[in-house]
C-alpha positions as CSV (number, residue, x, y, z in Angstrom):
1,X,35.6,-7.6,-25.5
2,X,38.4,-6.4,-22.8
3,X,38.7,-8.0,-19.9
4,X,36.3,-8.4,-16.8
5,X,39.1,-6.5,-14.4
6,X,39.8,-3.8,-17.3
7,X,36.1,-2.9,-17.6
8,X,35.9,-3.0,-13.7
9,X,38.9,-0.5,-13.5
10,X,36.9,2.9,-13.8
11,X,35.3,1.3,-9.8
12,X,38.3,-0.5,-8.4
13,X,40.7,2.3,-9.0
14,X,38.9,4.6,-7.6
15,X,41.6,7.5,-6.2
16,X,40.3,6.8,-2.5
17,X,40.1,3.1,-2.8
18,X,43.6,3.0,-4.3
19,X,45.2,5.2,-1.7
20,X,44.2,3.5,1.6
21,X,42.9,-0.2,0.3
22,X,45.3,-3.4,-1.1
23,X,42.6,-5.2,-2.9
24,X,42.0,-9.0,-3.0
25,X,42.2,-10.4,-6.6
26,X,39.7,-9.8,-9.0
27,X,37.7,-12.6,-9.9
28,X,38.2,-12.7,-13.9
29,X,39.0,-16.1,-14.1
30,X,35.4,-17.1,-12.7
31,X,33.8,-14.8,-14.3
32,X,34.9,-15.2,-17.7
33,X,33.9,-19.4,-17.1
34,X,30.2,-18.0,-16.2
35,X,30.3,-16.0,-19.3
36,X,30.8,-18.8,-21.5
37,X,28.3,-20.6,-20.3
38,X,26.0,-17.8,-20.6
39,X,26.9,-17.7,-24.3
40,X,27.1,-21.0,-25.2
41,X,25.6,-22.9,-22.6
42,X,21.7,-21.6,-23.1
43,X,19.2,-22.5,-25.3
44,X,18.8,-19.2,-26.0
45,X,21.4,-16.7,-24.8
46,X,21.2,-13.5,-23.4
47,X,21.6,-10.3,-25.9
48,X,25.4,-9.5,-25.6
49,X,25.3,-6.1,-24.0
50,X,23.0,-8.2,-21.0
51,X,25.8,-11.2,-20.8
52,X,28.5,-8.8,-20.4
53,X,26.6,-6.4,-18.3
54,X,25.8,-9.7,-16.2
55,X,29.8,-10.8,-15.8
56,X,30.6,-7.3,-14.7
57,X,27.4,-7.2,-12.4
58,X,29.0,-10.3,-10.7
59,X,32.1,-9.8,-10.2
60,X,32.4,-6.6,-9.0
61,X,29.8,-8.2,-6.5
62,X,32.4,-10.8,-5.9
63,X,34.9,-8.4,-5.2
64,X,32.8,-6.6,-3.1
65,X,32.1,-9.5,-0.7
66,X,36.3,-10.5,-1.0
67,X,37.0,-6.8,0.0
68,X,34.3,-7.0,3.2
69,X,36.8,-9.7,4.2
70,X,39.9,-7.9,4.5
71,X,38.2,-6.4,7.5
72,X,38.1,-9.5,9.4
73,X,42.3,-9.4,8.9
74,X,42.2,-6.6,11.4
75,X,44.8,-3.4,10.3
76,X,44.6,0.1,11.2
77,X,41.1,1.7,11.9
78,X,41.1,3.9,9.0
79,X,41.7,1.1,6.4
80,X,39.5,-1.4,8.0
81,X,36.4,1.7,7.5
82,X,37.8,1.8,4.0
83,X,37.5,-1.8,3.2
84,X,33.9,-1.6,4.4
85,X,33.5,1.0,1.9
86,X,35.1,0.0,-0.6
87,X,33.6,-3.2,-0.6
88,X,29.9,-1.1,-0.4
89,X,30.5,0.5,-3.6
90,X,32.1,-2.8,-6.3
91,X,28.2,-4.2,-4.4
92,X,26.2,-1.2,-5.7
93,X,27.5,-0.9,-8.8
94,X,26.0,-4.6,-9.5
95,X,22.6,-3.5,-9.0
96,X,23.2,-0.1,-11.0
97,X,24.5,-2.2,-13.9
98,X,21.9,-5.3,-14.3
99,X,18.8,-2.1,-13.7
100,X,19.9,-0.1,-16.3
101,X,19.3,-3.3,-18.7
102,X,15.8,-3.8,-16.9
103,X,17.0,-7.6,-15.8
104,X,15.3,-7.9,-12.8
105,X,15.0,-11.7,-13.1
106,X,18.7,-11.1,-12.7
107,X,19.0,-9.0,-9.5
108,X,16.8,-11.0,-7.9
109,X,18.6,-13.9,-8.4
110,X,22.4,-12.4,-6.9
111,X,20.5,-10.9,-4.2
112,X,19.5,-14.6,-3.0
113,X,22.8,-15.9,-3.6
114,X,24.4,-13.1,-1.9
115,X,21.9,-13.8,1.3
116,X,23.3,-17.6,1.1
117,X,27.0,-16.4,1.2
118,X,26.4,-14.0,3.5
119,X,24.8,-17.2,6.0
120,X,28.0,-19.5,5.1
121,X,30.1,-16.6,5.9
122,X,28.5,-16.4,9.6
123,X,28.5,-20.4,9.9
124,X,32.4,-20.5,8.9
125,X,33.3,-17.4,11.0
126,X,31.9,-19.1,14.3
127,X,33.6,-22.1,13.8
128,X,36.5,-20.3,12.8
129,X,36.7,-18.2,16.3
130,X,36.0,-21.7,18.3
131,X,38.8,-22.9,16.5
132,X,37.1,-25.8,15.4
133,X,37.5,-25.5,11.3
134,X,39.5,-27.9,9.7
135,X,41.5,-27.7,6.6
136,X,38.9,-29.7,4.8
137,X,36.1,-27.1,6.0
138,X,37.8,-24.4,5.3
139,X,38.2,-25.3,1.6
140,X,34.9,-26.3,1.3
141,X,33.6,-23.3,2.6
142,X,35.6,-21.1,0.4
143,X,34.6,-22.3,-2.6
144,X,31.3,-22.4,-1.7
145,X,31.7,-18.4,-1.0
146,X,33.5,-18.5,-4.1
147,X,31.4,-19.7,-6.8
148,X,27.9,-19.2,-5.1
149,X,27.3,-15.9,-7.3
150,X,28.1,-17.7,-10.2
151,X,26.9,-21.1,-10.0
152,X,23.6,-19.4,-9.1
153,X,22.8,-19.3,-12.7
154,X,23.1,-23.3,-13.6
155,X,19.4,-22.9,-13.8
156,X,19.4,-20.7,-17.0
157,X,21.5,-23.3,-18.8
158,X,20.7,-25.6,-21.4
159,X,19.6,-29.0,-19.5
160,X,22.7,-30.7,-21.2
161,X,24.8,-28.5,-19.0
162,X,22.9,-28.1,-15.8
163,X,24.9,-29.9,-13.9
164,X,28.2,-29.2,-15.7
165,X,27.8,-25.5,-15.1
166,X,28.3,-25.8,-11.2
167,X,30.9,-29.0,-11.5
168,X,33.2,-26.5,-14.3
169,X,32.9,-23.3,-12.1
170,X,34.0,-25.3,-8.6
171,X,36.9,-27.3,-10.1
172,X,38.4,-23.7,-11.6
173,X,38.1,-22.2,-8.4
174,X,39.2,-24.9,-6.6
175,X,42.3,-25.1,-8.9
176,X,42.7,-21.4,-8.2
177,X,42.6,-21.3,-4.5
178,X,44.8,-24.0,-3.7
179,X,47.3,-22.0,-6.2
180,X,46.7,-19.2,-4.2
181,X,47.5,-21.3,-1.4
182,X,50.6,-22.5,-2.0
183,X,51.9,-19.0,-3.0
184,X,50.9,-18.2,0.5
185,X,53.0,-20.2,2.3
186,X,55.0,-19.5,4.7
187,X,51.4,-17.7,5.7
188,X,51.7,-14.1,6.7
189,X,50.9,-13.4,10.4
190,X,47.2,-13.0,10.9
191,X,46.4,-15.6,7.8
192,X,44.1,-17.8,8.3
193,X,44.5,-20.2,5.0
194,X,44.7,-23.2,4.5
195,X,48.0,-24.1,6.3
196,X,46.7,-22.4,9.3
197,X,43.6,-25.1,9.8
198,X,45.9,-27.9,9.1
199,X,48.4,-27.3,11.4
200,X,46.0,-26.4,14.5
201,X,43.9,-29.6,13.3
202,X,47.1,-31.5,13.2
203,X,49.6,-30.3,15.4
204,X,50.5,-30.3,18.8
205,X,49.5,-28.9,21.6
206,X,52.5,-26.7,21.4
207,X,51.9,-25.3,18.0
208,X,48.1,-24.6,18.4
209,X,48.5,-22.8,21.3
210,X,51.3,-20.5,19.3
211,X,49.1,-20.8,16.0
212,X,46.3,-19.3,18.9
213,X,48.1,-16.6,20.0
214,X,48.3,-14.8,16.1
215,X,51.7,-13.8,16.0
216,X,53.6,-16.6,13.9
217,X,57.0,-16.3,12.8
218,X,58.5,-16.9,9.7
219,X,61.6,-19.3,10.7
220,X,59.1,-21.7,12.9
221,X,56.4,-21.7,9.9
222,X,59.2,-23.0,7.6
223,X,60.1,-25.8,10.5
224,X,56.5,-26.4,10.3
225,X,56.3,-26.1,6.5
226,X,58.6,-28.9,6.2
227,X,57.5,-30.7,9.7
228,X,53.8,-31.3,7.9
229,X,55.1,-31.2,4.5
230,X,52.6,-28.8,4.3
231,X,53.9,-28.0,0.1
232,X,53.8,-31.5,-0.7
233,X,50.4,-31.4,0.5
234,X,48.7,-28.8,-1.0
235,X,50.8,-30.0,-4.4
236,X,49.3,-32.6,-4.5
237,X,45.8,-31.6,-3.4
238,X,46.1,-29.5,-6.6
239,X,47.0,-32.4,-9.2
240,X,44.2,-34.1,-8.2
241,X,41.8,-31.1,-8.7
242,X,43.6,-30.6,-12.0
243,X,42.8,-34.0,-13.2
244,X,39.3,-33.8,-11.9
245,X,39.1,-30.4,-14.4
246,X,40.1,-31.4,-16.9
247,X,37.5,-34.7,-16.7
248,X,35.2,-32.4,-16.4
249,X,36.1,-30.6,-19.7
250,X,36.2,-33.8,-21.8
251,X,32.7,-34.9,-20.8
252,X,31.6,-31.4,-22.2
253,X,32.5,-33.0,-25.6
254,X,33.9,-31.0,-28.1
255,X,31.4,-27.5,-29.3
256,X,31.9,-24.0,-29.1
257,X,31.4,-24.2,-24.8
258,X,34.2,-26.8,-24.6
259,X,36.7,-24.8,-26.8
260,X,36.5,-21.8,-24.6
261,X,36.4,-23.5,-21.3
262,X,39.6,-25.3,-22.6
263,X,41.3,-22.3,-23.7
264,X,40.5,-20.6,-20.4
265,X,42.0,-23.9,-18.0
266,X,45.0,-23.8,-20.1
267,X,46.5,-21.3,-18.0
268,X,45.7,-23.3,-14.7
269,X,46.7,-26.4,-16.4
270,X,50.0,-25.5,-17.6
271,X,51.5,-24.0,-14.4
């Protein structure tokens, strides 16, 4: 089977969307964890059109909800209206997909979990325009927005891997953000990572206040950068998470579901 993000392509590149929206990343890596489980991990798995209709379902769901943010980043009218949009349609289509295979057992159970990121969404957000997230926070809170859809189904697996299912999908996409973290530094003005909450948790007075007023620039972030050793930080952040992975994959033993979750760290593990 192709890819998650080359089945998806026929919605994401969508002429409009392509012309007026830079899209966050596509959630394959996630996804194609949650389809292992869902083939392996069961006592009975799902018929394979259903599994992969199920992935897709999800995370063009996903990308919906990671596109609705881009609007929060504020822009230009027009592409904020298009980011609503876009994000609109990748959430339709998951409902589209999952009733054409009559999984309503399915639907239902996104639709809760998209309810319960939408309320962390609004609970981070607040704290977030208080200025009272800290680093920590804010990585807890994004992957909790980040796996929610998937983890969502721990309850369908087999009850050897009921509470590996949740444990795998967090420490892959905890791997992967702080990644995407450190490729984000020095942070773009307007972004709100992970660098971001440190410093204004950690700084001066000085540097919150200019952190507060949303127009950074990039000589002073690299003073900063190397102030807070911000890159030492999140390195290191990350070997730990990388460790705590791949403890996770050894206590899955050695079947079909821990060849495939291996395979699909290696990746993540290698960089």
């Amino acid at each position: 089977m192709d890819g998650f993000k080359e089945s998806a392509r026929k919605y994401t590149e969508h002429d409009l969307i392509r012309a007026h929206v830079a899209l966050p990343k596509f959630p394959e890596l996630r996804t194609r964890v949650l389809a292992a489980f869902l083939k392996y991990g069961m006592e009975k798995a799902p018929h394979p059109k259903l599994q992969e209709a199920i992935g897709l379902a999800v995370s063009l769901m996903q990308h919906g909800l990671d596109t609705h943010e881009l609007v929060e980043g504020g822009g230009a009218d027009r592409r904020r209206q298009m980011a609503v949009l876009a994000g609109d349609y990748f959430s339709s289509r998951f409902y589209r997909l999952l009733a054409q295979e009559g999984s309503v057992q399915t639907i239902r159970l996104i639709s809760q979990a998209v309810c319960e990121v939408n309320r962390l969404k609004a609970s981070m957000y607040m704290k977030a325009k208080r200025l009272l997230l800290t680093a920590d926070e804010y990585l807890r809170a994004r992957i909790d927005m980040d796996t929610m859809l998937y983890t969502a189904f721990a309850s369908w697996m087999d009850p050897k891997y009921r509470s590996a299912c949740p444990a795998v999908l967090r420490a892959f996409a905890v791997c992967e953000l702080l990644a995407d973290e450190m490729d984000r530094l020095p942070p773009a003005s307007g972004d709100r990572g992970w660098a971001y909450w440190y410093v204004l948790e950690h700084g001066t007075k000085e540097e919150a206040e200019w952190l507060a007023r949303g127009k950074p620039d990039d000589a002073r972030w690299q003073k900063i950068q190397l102030k807070y050793n911000l890159i030492g930080r999140l390195t290191g952040l990350w070997e730990s998470k990388i460790a705590e992975l791949k403890s996770l994959l050894r206590s899955i033993g050695s079947d079909k579901l821990a060849e495939e979750l291996n395979r699909l760290a290696e990746p993540l593990i290698a960089a």
